[in-house]
N, C-alpha and C positions, 0 to 999 in steps of 0.2 A: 332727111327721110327717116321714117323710123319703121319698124321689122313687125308686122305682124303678128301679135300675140297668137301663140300655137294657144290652139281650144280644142282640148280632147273630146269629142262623141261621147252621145250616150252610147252610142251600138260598141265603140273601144272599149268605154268601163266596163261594157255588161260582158265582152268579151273576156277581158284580165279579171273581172270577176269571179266570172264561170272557171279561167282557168287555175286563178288563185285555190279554190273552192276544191278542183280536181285535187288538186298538189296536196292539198291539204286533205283530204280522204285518206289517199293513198297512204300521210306521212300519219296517219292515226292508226292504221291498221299495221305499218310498220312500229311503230309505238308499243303499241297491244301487243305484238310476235315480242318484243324486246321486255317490254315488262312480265308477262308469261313467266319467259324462260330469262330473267334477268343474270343468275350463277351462274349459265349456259354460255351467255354472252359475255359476262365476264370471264368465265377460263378459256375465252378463245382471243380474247384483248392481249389475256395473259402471254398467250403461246408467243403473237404476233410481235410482244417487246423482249419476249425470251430467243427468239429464231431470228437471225435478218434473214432464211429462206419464205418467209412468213409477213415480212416486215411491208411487202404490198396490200397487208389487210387494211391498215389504216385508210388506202386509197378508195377503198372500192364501195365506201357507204357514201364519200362523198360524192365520187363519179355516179352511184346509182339513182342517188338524189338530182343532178343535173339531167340524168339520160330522161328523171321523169319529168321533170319540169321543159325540155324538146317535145314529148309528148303529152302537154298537157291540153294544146289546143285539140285533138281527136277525142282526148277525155273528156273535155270539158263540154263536148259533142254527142257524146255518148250516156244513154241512158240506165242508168240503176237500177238493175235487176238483177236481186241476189240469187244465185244460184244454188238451188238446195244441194244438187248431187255433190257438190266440192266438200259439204260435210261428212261425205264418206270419207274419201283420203285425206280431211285433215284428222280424221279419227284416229285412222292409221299411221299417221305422221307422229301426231301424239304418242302413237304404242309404242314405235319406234323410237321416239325418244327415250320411254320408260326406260326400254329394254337395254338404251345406249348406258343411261343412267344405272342402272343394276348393276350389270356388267362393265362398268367402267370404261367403256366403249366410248371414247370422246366423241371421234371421228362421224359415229353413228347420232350420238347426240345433235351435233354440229351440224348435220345434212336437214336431220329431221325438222330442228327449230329451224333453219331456212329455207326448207320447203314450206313452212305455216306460212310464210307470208303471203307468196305468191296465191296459197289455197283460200287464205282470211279475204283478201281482195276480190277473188274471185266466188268466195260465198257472199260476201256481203255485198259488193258494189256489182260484181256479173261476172259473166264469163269475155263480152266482149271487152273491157277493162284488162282483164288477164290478158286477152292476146294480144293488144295495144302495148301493152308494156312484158312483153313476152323478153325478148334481149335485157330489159333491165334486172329482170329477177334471175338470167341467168346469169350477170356481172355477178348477181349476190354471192354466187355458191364459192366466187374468185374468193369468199374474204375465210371458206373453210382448211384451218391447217392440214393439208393430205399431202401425199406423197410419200412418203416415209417409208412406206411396203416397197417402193420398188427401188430404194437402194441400194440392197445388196444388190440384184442385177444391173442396175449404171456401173455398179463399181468394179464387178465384174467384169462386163462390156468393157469401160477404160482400162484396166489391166491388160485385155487381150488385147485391146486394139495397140496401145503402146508399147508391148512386147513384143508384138508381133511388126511394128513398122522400127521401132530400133533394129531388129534382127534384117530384118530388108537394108536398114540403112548402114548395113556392116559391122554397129555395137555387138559386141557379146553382152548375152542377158544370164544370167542366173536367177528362177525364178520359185518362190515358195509362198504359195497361194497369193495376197495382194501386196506382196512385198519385192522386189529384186534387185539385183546387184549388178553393174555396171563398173569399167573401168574405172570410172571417176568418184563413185560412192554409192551410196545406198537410199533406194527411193521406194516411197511408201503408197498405195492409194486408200483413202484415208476418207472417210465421207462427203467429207468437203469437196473429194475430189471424183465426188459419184456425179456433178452435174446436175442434180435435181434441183439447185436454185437457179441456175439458168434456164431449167426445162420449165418452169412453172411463171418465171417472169417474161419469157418467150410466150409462153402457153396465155398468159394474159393480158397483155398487151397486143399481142397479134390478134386475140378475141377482138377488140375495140377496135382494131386497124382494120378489119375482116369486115365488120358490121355495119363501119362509116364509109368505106372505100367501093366496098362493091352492094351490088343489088342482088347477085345471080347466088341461088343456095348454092351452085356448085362451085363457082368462083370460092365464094366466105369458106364451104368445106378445103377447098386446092388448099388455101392459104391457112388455115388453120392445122392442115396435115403437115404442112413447111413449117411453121410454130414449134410442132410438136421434132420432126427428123433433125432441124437445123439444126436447133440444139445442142441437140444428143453426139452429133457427126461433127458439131462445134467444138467439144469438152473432149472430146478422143485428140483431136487435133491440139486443141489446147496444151492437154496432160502432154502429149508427144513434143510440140514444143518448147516447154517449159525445159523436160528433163535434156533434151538436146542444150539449149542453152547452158545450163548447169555441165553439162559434159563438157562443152568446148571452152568454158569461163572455169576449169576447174573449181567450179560450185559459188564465183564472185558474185554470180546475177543468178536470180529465176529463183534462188533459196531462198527461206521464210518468206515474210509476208507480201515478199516482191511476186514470189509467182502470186498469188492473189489478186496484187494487182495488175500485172501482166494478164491475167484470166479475166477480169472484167474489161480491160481494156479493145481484147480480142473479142468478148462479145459482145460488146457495143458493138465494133465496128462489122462483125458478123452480121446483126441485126438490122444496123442499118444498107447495109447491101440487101438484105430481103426485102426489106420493106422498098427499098430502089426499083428491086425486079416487080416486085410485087403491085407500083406504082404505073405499069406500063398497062395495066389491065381495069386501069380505076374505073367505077361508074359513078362516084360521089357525085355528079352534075344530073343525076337523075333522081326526083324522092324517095326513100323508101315506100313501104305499104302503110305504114304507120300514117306519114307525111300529108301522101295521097287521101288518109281516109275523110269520109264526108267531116263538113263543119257545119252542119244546120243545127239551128236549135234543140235543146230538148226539151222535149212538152209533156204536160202533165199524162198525159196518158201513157205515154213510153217509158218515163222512170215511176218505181213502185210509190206509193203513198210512204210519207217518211214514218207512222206508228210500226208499221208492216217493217220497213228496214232496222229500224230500232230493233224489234225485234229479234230478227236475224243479226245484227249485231251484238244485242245478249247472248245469245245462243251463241256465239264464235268465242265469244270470252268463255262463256262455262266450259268448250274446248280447250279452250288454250288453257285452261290455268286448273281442268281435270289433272290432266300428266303429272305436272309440280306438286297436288297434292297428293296424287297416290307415291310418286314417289319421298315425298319425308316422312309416308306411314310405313311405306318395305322397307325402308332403308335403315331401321331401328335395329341397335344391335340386337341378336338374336341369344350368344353365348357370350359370358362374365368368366367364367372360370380358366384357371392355367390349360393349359395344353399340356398331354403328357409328352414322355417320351417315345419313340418308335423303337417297340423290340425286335430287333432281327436275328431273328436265330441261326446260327451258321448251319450251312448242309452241304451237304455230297464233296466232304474234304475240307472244306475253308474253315476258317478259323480265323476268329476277330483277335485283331493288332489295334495293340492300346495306345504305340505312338505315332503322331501327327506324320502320314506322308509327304507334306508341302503347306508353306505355309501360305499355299493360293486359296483362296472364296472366291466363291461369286459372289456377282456385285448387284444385290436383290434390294430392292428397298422397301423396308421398312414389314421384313416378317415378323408374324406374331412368335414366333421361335426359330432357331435353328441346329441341326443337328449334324455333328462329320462322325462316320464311321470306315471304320478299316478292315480290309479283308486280305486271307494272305493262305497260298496253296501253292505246292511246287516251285517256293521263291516268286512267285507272279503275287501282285499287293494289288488291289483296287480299293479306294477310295467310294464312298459314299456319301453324297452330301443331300441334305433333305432340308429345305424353306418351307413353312405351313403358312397358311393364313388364313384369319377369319372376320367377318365383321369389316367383309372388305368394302375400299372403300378409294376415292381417289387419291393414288399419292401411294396408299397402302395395298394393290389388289395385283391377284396373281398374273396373269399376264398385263405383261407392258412394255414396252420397247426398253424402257432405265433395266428390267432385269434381266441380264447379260451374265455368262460366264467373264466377259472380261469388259471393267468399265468403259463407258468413253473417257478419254484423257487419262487414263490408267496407264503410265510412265513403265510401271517393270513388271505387267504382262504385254504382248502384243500379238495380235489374232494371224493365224498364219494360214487355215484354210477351213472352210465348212461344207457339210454334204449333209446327207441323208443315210441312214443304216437301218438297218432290220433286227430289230433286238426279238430273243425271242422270251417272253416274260411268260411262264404257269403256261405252258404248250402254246399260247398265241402269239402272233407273229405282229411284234409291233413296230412301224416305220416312228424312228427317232431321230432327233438333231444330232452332226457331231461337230464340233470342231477342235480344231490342234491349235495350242499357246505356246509361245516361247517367253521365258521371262527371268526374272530370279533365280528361280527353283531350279530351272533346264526348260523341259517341252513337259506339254500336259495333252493328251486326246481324252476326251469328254465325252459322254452321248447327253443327252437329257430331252425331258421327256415330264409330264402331267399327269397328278394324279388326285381324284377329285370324286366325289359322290359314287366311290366304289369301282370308277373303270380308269385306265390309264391310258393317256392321247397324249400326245406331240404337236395337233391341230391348235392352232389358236384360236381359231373358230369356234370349234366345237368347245371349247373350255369356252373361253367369251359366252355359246349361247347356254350350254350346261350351268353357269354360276347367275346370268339369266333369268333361268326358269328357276333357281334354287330359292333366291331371292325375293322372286314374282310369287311363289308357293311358299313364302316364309318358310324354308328348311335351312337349315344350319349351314354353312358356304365354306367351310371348313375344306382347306384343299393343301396339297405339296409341289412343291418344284424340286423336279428331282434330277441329280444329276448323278451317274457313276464315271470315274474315270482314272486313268492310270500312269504316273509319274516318270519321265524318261524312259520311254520303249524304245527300242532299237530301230524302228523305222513307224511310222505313221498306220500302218498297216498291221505290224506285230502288233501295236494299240489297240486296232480295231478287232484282231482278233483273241485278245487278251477278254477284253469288253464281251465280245460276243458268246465266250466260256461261261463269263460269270454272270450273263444276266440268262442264258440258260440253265444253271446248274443252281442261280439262288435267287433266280425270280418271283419262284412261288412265295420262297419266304421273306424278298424284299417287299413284293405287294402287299402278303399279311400282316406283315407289321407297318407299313408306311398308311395303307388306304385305311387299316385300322384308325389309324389317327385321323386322318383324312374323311371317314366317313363318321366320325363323333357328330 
């Protein structure tokens, strides 16, 4: 006997045709979004091989490529009809980049260039296109490096939770801001051990698990909130077993890079107990909407004439690749010349001290100058230190996570606690960063604080959108990073109040000489 040669249909091919055809739409207008903004996508490649918190980017163009070719039979059903209004918000998408771009804004860059996609597909091909692949564009946003804002509070949260359940479990703690001391030694919490790579590989995986598993918005939301807690209530417990371990093994296990691995081993198995409970609730044997939706032909009269989409297809390109060109025209240096000095003239008592109180910096990269000065009244000394920058740029620009009073991996300082202060600068009242180091020198308390196109903020924000508009308005971006602070105080607080003298009594004249410079 012999086997029936399989003979494909013409209604098969015209089918895998149509949806080849789909698949291919979509991956041209992804194309377009990536050529645009090609630099954009490169320094976010960058982050993904620099961070293993990040190291799930690599996954998620090619999951979003599969999610679309799942939906390609509804595509390939669906008619072409560009949608004009989407050219409003990809306008704005664009701006938003600019401004991500000016401002050295990655994160805002990085949102912007992957909202163009979703909005390019949805101008050019339609809006019911966009809501067929609604879930795939939101996988995209998985491949943006973020997170990073809410470290300090993970890191925070695990400090207290761990101190606080040692102390429960009869350990004495000794504790100085993310640092404390235990019978057995001395334990750190450290970024690494803020959890947020757990929280964001949680956070994305459960997306996919949430999307394929159940039908019900409320369900996908339940399990997507579990995503986000588990996590977080995972890494407290984590950090808490780790340092117990180390205590009862007089530090033979759970130290270096064994607790590491001990932490992902726990959150495997963390994870998969959720996704277990999470399993009892499945509706995967039902289609989604996508699934369900019609598959009948598309006829000429439903999708536009292809000169018409052409088109609107030129029109999306002069969007996309507007942004890029306005910004390699702002982006031109503006100032060539040296930076001066900042003169601060001493008042109401103080008097400048010529030698070095500590031989701690921060750890700024890459200012266009820097400046330490010393101030000295009734035996109390504070320190001045001033970073400028101009012609900023990425790599080189005033705010940015890299500029810290105290490096990452900086061995002989170490951060002992951070707050908020009220400095009060030329009669106004300005809320300032503090924190306290231990290192070399002894202890250091610090305030610091920005200052830029004539006013002085501690916001990041508001520096971010001030340098901005500075850029956007071609003015000169010329700004400081400013820190005052005071060398071995008798308590954290004598610091604080050390600080709070001198930036009353010589604010007026550290503003005029610093924003001086600052405002060139």
């Amino acid at each position: 006997m012999h086997a029936e040669p399989q003979i494909e249909s013409g209604l098969e091919r015209s089918d895998r045709q149509y949806r080849l055809r789909a698949f291919g739409l979509v991956l041209l207008c992804l194309l377009a979004v990536l050529g645009a903004f090609y630099r954009t996508f490169v320094e976010m490649v960058q982050i993904w091989g620099q961070s293993q918190t990040y190291s799930h980017g690599y996954l998620v163009l090619p999951i979003f490529l599969v999610l679309v070719w799942q939906r390609s039979a509804p595509l390939a059903a669906a008619p072409i009809q560009p949608f004009v209004p989407a050219f409003v918000p990809a306008i704005g998408a664009g701006f938003l980049w600019l401004l991500g771009e000016l401002a050295s804004a990655l994160a805002l860059s990085f949102f912007a260039m992957i909202a163009m996609v979703p909005l390019t597909v949805a101008a050019v091909l339609g809006l019911r296109w966009a809501r067929v692949l609604a879930f795939p564009f939101a996988i995209l946003f998985f491949a943006v490096p973020f997170g990073e804002a809410f470290v300090p509070t993970l890191m925070q949260w695990t400090a207290d939770f761990t101190v606080t359940a040692l102390k429960l479990s009869g350990v004495p703690v000794y504790r100085e801001g993310q640092n404390f001391v235990i019978p057995s030694g001395n334990w750190s919490v450290v970024e690494a051990c803020s959890g947020v790579r757990y929280l964001i590989a949680s956070l994305f995986v459960g997306a996919l698990y949430a999307w394929q598993m159940y039908r019900s918005p409320l369900r996908r939301a339940a399990f997507l909130l579990a995503a986000v807690v588990v996590p977080i209530v995972a890494n407290w417990l984590r950090a808490y077993f780790i340092v117990m371990l180390g205590h009862f093994s007089d530090n033979r296990i759970a130290a270096g890079v064994d607790h590491l691995i001990y932490g992902w081993i726990f959150f495997g198995i963390v994870i998969a107990i959720m996704f277990a409970v999470g399993a009892a609730w499945r509706e995967d044997d039902v289609p989604d909407s996508g699934a369900r939706a019609s598959a009948t032909a598309v006829t000429a009269v439903e999708t536009w004439p292809l000169a018409h989409v052409s088109r609107m297809a030129a029109l999306m390109l002069a969007v996309l690749f507007a942004a890029p060109v306005a910004a390699a025209v702002l982006m031109q240096p503006l100032q060539e010349r040296a930076l001066p000095d900042a003169t601060v003239t001493p008042a109401s008592g103080w008097t400048a001290v010529t030698r070095p109180l500590t031989t701690w910096r921060p750890h700024l990269q890459a200012p266009a100058r820097e400046q330490l000065l010393a101030f000295e009244k009734d035996g109390r000394q504070v320190g001045v230190y001033a970073g400028f920058f101009r012609n900023q740029r990425q790599g080189a620009e005033l705010v940015s996570s890299v500029n810290q009073l105290a490096g990452e991996g900086d061995t002989r300082w170490q951060r002992l606690s951070t707050g908020v202060r009220t400095a009060e600068l030329n009669g106004k009242l300005l809320p300032v960063h503090m924190e306290s180091l231990r290192g070399v020198d002894g202890t250091i308390v610090a305030w610091r604080w920005y200052g830029l196109d004539g006013v002085s903020t501690a916001s990041d924000v508001r520096a971010k959108f001030q340098l901005a508009i500075d850029r956007l308005l071609r003015r000169d971006d010329t700004s400081a990073w400013l820190a005052i602070f005071v060398v071995n105080p008798e308590t954290p607080a004598a610091g604080d109040l050390v600080l709070a003298a001198f930036a009353r009594e010589m604010g007026a004249a550290l503003e005029r000489g610093v924003l001086e410079v600052a405002g060139r």
